[in-house]
C-alpha positions in Angstrom: 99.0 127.7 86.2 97.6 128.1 82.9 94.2 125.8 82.0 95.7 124.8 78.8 99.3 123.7 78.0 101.1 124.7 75.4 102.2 121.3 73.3 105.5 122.6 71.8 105.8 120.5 68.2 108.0 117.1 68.4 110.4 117.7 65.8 111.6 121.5 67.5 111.8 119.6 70.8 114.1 117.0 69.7 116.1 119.3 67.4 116.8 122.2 70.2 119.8 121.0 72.1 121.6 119.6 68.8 121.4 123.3 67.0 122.8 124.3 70.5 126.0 122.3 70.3 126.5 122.6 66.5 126.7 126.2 66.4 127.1 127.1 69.9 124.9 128.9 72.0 125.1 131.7 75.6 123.5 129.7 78.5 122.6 130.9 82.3 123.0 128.3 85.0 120.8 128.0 87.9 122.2 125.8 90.8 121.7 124.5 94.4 125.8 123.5 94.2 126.5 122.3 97.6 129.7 120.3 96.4 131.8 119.2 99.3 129.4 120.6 102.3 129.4 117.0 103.6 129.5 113.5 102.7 125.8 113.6 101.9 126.1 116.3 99.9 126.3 115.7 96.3 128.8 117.1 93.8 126.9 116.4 90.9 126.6 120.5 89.9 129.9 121.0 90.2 130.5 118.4 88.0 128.0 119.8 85.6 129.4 123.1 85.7 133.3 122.1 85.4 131.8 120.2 82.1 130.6 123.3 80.6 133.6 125.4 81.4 135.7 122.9 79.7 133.5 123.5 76.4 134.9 126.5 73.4 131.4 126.5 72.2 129.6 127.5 75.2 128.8 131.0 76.6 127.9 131.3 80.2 126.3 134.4 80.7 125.5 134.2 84.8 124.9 131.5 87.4 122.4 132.3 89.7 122.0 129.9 93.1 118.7 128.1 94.6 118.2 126.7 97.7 117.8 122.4 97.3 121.0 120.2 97.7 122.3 123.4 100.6 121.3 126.8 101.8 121.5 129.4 99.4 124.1 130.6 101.8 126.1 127.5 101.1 125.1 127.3 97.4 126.7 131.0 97.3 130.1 129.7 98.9 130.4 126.9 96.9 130.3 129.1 93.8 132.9 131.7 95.2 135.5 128.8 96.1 134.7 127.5 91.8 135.0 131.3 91.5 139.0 131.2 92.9 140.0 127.6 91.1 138.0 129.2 87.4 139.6 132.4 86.4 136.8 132.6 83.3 133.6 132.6 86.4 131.2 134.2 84.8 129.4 136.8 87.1 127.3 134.5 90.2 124.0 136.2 91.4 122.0 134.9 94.6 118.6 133.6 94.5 116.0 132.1 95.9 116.5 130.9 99.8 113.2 128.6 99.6 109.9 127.8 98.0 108.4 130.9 96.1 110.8 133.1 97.4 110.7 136.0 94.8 110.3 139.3 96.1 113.6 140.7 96.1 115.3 137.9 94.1 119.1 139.2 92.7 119.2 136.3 90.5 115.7 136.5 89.0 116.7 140.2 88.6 120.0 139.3 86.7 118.1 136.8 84.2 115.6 139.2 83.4 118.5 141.6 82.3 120.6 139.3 80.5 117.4 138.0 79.0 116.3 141.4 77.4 120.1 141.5 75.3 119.8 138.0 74.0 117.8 134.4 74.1 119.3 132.2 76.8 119.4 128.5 77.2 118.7 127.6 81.0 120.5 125.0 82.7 118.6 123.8 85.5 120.4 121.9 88.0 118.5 122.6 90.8 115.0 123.1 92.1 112.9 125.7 89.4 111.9 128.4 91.4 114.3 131.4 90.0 113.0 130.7 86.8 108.9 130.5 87.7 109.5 133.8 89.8 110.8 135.2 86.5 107.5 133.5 84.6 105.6 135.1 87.0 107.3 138.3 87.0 107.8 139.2 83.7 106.5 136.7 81.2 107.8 138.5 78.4 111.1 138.8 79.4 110.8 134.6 80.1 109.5 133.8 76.5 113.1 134.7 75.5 114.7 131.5 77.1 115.1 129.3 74.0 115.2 126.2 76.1 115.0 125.0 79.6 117.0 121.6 80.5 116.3 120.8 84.5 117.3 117.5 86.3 114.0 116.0 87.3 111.3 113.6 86.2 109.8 110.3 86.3 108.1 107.1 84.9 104.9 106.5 87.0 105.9 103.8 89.9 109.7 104.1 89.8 111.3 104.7 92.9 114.5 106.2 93.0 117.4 103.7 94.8 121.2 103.6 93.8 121.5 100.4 95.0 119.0 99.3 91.7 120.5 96.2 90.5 123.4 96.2 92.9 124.0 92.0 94.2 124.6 92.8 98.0 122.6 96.5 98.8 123.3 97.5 102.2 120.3 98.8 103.8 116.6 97.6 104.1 117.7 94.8 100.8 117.8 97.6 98.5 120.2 100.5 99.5 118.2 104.0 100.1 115.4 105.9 98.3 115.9 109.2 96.9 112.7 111.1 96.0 113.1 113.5 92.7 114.6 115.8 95.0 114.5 119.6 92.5 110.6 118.8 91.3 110.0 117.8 95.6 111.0 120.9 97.0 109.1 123.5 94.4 106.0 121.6 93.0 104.4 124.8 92.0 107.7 125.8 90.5 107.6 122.8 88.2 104.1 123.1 87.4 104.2 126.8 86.5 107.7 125.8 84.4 105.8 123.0 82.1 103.2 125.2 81.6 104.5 127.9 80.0 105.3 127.0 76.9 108.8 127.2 76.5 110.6 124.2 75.3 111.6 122.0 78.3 114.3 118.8 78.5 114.4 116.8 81.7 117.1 114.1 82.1 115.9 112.0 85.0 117.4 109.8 87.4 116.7 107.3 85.0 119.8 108.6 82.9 122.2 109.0 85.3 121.2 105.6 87.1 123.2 104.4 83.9 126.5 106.2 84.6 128.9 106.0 87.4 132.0 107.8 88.4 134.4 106.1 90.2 137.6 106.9 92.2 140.0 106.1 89.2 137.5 109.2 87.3 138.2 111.2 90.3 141.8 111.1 89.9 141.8 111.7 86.4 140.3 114.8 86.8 142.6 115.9 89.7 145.0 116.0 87.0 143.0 118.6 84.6 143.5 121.8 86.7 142.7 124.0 89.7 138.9 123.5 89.0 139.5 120.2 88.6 141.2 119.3 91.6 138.6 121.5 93.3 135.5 119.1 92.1 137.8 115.7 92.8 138.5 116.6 96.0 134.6 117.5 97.2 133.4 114.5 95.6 135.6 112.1 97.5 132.9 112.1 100.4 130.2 111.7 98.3 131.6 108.3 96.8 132.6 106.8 100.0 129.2 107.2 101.2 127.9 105.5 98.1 130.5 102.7 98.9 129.2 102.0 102.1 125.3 102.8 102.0 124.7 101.4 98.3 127.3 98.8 97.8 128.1 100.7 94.4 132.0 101.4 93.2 130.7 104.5 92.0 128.4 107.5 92.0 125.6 108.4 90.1 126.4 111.8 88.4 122.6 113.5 88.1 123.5 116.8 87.2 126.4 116.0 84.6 123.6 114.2 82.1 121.9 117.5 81.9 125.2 119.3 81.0 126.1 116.1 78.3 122.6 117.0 76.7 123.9 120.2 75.7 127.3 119.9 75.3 126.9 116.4 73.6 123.4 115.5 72.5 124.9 111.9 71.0 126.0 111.0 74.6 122.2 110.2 75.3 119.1 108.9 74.1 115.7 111.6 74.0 112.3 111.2 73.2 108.9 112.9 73.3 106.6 112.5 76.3 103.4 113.7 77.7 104.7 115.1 81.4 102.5 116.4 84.1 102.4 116.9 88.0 100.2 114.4 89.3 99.5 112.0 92.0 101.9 108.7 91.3 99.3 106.1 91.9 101.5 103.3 91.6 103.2 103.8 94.5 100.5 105.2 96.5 97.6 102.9 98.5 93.6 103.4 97.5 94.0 105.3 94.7 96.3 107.6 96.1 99.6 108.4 96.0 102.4 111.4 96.2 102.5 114.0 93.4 105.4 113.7 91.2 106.8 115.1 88.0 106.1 112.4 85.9 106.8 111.5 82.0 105.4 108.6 79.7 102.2 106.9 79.2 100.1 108.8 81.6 96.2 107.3 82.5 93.2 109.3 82.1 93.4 108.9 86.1 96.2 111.2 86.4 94.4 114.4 86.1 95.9 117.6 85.6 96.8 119.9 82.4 99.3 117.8 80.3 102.7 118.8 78.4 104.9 117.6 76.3 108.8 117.7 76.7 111.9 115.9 75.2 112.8 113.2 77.8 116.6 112.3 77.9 116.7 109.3 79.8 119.1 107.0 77.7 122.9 106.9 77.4 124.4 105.8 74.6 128.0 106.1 75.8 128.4 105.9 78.8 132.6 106.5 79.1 131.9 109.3 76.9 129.8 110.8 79.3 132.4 111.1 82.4 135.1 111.6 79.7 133.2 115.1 79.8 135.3 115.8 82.9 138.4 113.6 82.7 139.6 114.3 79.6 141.9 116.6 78.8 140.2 119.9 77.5 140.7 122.5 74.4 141.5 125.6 74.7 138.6 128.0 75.4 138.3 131.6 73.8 138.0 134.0 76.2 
């Protein structure tokens, strides 16, 4: 990692993401989709994804998969079965199969090339390491992403539980703890990512904590086509084991705030905040504790180079958030 991070300027930071729905922009899409592997798999990219196909503004250039949420194996089966439901796929490319897994990498390959023809925004939806291998590989060729949004992030001491505020949680009085599973499995990825200067956006659990789909969202979306159906019908699991484990009518939809950030900047509420991997002493014991993407006021005692990035962790409208993928969507130029 770099010993000095670059501190992009506050006003290009929070303007990025409304430019790119105003006047439209081409995006890559880097994934650990694992929708409808099993009922504790969540189908929070595919919902992302079905969001963005739904858009006329929006250019996908590739989606490449990462290993997190599945295998990459899995992750590249879930996109062929999108593949068959969404005759506009854009072409998929596989990537990286675990931590620092670059040599070789078809999908860090494919960026690179679609990088050198034009600037890119990169959706992030599952652990970074595609896009540090690229960093790492060929800096230049990574200076032309205009913007990286990824789904990670976290005030110092706040545990991740989707029973948060629920009356009757089911399990050990609070429901269970999710850590901030894409910056967990590649530390080093998210490090290298903060540090390099290119404009970042992370929409945290925080956001998403504040939306729910239910099963009357599901059904509404059955109705708007193949892809649809497809996305319903592997998150069906995923909200029954909500149900029973967090006592919560619906599901948290993670992956679908980073999507709304692009497609809908309005949807949420961003700010500017100094971000850095440290050790999250507030839920550690002597003056320890686990290292963590974390955003906000940061202590002196967190050591460690320091960013800044636009932190999305507000929603302003809710419903308009899951209308994203229930409504009923325009017709998109091919």
């Amino acid at each position: 990692m770099r010993a000095a991070i670059a501190v992009p300027i506050a006003a290009a930071l929070l303007s990025c993401a409304n430019a790119f729905a105003a006047t439209g922009g081409a995006i890559w899409v880097d994934t650990d989709a694992g929708c409808g592997i099993s009922n504790f798999t969540d189908p929070d990219d595919c919902l992302a994804i079905l969001a963005l196909s739904r858009a006329p503004h929006v250019l996908i250039r590739g989606i490449s998969t990462v290993y997190g949420n599945a295998t990459v194996a899995d992750t590249d089966e879930t996109l062929r079965k999108i593949a068959a439901a969404w005759p506009q796929s854009p072409p998929r490319y596989s990537g990286a199969a675990f931590a620092g897994d670059c040599k070789g990498n078809k999908a860090v390959a494919a960026l690179e090339t679609a990088l050198s023809h034009e600037r890119l925004t990169i959706l992030a939806l599952g652990p970074l390491t595609n896009i540090a291998c690229l960093m790492d590989a060929n800096p230049r060729a990574a200076m032309q992403m205009g913007e990286i949004v990824a789904v990670m992030g976290a005030e110092p001491g706040h545990l991740f539980h989707p029973a948060e505020g629920a009356p009757d949680a089911a399990l050990f009085g609070h429901g269970p703890v999710f850590s901030d599973f894409n910056a967990a499995k590649d530390l080093a990825a998210a490090e290298r990512v903060l540090g390099f200067g290119t404009k970042v956006t992370l929409t945290p659990y925080s956001a998403a904590r504040q939306v729910e789909i239910t099963l009357a969202d599901l059904s509404a979306m059955k109705e708007e086509g193949p892809f649809g159906s497809l996305v319903a019908q592997s998150s069906v699991g995923w909200l029954a084991s909500w149900n029973q484990y967090a006592d919560r009518r619906g599901f948290y939809p993670f992956d679908l705030l980073a999507a709304a950030v692009m497609l809908e900047p309005v949807l949420l509420r961003c700010r500017i905040a100094d971000v850095r991997v440290a050790a999250d002493r507030k839920i550690g014991s002597f003056g320890y504790g686990p290292r963590r993407v974390l955003f906000g006021r940061l202590s002196w005692k967190e050591r460690g180079p320091r960013a800044q990035a636009r932190v999305c962790d507000g929603v302003a409208d809710p419903q308009g958030v899951v209308s994203l993928v229930t409504r009923q969507s325009p017709e998109k130029t091919p």
